[in-house]
C-alpha positions in Angstrom: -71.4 -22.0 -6.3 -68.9 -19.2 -5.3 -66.4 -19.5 -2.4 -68.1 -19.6 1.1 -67.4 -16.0 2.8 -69.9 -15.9 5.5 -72.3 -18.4 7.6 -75.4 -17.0 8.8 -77.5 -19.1 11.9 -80.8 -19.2 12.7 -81.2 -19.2 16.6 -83.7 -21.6 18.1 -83.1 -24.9 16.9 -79.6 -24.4 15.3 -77.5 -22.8 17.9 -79.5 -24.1 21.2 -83.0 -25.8 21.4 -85.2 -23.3 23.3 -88.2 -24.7 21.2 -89.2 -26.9 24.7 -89.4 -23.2 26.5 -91.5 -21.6 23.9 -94.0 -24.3 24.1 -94.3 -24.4 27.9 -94.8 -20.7 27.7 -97.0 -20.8 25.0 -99.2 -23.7 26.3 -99.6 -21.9 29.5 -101.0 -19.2 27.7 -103.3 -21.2 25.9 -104.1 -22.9 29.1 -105.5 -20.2 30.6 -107.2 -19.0 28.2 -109.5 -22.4 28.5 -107.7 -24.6 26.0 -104.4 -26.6 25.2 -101.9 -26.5 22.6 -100.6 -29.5 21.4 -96.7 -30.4 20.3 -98.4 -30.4 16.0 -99.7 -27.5 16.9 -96.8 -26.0 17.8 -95.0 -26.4 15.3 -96.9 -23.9 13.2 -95.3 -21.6 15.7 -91.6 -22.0 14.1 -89.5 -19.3 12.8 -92.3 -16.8 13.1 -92.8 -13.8 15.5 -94.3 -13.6 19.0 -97.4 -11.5 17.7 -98.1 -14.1 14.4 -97.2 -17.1 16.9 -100.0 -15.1 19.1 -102.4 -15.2 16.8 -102.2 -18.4 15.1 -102.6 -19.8 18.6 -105.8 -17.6 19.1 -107.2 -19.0 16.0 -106.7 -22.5 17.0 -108.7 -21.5 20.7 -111.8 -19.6 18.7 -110.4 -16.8 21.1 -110.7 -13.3 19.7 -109.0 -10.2 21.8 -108.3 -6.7 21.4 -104.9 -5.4 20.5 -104.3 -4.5 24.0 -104.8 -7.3 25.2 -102.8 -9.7 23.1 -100.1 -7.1 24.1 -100.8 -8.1 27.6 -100.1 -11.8 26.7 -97.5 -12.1 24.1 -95.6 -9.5 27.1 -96.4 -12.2 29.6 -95.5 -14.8 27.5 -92.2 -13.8 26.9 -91.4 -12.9 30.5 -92.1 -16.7 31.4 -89.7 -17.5 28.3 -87.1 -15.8 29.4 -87.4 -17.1 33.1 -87.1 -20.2 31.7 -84.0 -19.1 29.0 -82.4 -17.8 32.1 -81.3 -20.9 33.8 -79.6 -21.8 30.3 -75.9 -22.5 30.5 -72.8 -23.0 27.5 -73.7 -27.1 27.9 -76.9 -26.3 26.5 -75.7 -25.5 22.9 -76.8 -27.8 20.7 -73.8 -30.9 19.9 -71.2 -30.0 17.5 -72.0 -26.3 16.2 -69.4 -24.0 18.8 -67.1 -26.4 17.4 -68.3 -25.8 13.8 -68.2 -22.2 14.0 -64.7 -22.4 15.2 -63.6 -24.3 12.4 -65.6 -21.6 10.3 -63.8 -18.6 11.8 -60.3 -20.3 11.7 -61.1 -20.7 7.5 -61.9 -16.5 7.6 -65.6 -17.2 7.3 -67.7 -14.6 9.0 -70.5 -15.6 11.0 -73.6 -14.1 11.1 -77.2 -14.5 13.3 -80.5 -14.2 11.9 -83.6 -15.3 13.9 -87.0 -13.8 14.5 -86.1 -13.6 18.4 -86.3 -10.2 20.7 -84.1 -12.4 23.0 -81.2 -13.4 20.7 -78.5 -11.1 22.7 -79.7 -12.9 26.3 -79.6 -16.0 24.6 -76.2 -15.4 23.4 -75.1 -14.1 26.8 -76.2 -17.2 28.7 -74.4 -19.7 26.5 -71.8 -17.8 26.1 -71.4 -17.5 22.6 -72.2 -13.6 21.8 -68.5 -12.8 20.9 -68.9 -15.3 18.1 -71.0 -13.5 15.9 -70.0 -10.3 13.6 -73.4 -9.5 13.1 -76.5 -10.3 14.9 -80.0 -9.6 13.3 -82.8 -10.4 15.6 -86.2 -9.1 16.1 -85.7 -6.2 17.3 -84.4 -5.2 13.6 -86.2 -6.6 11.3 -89.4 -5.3 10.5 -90.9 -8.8 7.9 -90.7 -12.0 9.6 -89.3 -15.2 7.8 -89.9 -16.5 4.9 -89.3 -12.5 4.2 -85.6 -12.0 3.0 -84.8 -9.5 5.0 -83.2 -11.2 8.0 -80.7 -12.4 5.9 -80.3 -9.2 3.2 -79.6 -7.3 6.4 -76.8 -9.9 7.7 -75.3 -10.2 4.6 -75.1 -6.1 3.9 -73.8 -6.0 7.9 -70.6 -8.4 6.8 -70.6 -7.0 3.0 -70.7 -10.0 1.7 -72.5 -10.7 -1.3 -75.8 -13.4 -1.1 -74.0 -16.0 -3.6 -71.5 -16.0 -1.1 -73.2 -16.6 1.6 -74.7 -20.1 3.1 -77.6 -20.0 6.0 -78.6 -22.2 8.3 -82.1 -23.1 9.4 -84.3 -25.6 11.4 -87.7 -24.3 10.1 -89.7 -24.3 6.8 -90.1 -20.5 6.9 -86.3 -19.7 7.4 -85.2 -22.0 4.6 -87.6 -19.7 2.1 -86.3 -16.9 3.5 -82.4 -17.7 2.9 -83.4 -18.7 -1.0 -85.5 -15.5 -1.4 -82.2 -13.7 -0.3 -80.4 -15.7 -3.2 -78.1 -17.7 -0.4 -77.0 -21.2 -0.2 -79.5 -23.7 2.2 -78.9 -25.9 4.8 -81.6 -27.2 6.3 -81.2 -28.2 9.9 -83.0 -31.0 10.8 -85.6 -33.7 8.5 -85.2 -34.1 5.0 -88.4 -34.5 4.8 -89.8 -31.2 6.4 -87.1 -29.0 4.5 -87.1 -30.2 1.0 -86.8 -27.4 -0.2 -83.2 -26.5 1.1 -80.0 -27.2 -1.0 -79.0 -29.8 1.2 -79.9 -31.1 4.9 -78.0 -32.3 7.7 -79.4 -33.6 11.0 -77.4 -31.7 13.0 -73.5 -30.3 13.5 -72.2 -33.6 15.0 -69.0 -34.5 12.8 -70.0 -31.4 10.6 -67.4 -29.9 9.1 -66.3 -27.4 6.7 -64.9 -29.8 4.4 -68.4 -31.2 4.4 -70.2 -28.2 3.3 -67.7 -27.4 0.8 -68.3 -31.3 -0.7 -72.2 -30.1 -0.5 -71.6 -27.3 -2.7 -69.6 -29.1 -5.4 
């Protein structure tokens, strides 16, 4: 593989775990629409957008609504997320990646951020880590949700850096499709066995270091 020239991060579940507030949210919805939504079921939620997320969990009720109103909820749903984002502090990144991405930025790597999140700029603000990123591709951007490319093709173009150049990092099955479709370098984030299909997987940043990708691409 070529020399590393940028990093680009999924969000939720790389950076911080807000996973926990998206199912609390997302149960309560189900909730009062009659039924629950279980920690499995969740996980089909992953690394997809609120609307799909919406839907999927509609499907698994029997519930059928108009467009307006599963504007209503996914609207609701996200002002309860972000109630709960907002009591988020810098302690609640996950162990070992601000220190990774300081290592990465002291090497000249660029650093980029690509999740399926709206929120990604207030989730930045509250753990203080929005002046680490060159380039920050969220929801509000992209118009194909993961395993799409284009979260990715857009945060590679952003730092003009070419995809062979270019290693992501992802926590979901959908995100790790999505960096290989964009012709990038996969880490998965997380079980081996969930995200087989990434280049290599860590379980976390923990002792990571940059000297420990580099030995992963060789």
């Amino acid at each position: 593989m070529p020399s590393i020239h940028a990093c680009l991060f999924d969000l939720d579940g790389v950076i911080v775990d807000t996973a926990r507030y998206h199912y609390i949210a997302w149960r309560e919805v189900a909730n009062a629409l009659g039924f629950d939504l279980t920690p499995a079921q969740n996980e089909l939620l992953k690394g997809i957008s609120r609307m799909e997320s919406l839907d999927i969990i509609l499907a698994i009720g029997g519930v059928e609504l108009t467009d307006e109103e599963k504007v209503k909820l996914a609207t609701g749903k996200n002002i309860r997320y972000l109630e709960l984002c907002s009591e988020m502090t810098p302690a609640d990144t996950l162990p070992g990646v601000r220190h990774f991405i300081d290592e990465l930025k002291e090497k000249g790597v660029r650093i980029a951020l690509g999740s399926a999140s709206k929120n990604a700029r207030v989730i930045l603000q509250s753990i203080d880590m929005l002046s680490y990123f060159d380039s920050i591709v969220d929801g509000n951007r992209v118009t194909k949700g993961k395993p799409d490319p284009e979260v990715f093709q857009l945060g590679a173009a952003d730092l003009e850096i070419a995809p062979e150049n270019c290693v992501v990092f992802e926590d979901a099955v959908a995100g790790v499709q999505s960096a290989k479709a964009a012709g990038m370098y996969a880490v998965g984030v997380g079980e081996k066995s969930v995200l087989a299909e990434a280049d290599t997987v860590i379980p976390g940043f923990e002792n990571y270091t940059f000297a420990g990708l580099n030995n992963s691409l060789s």
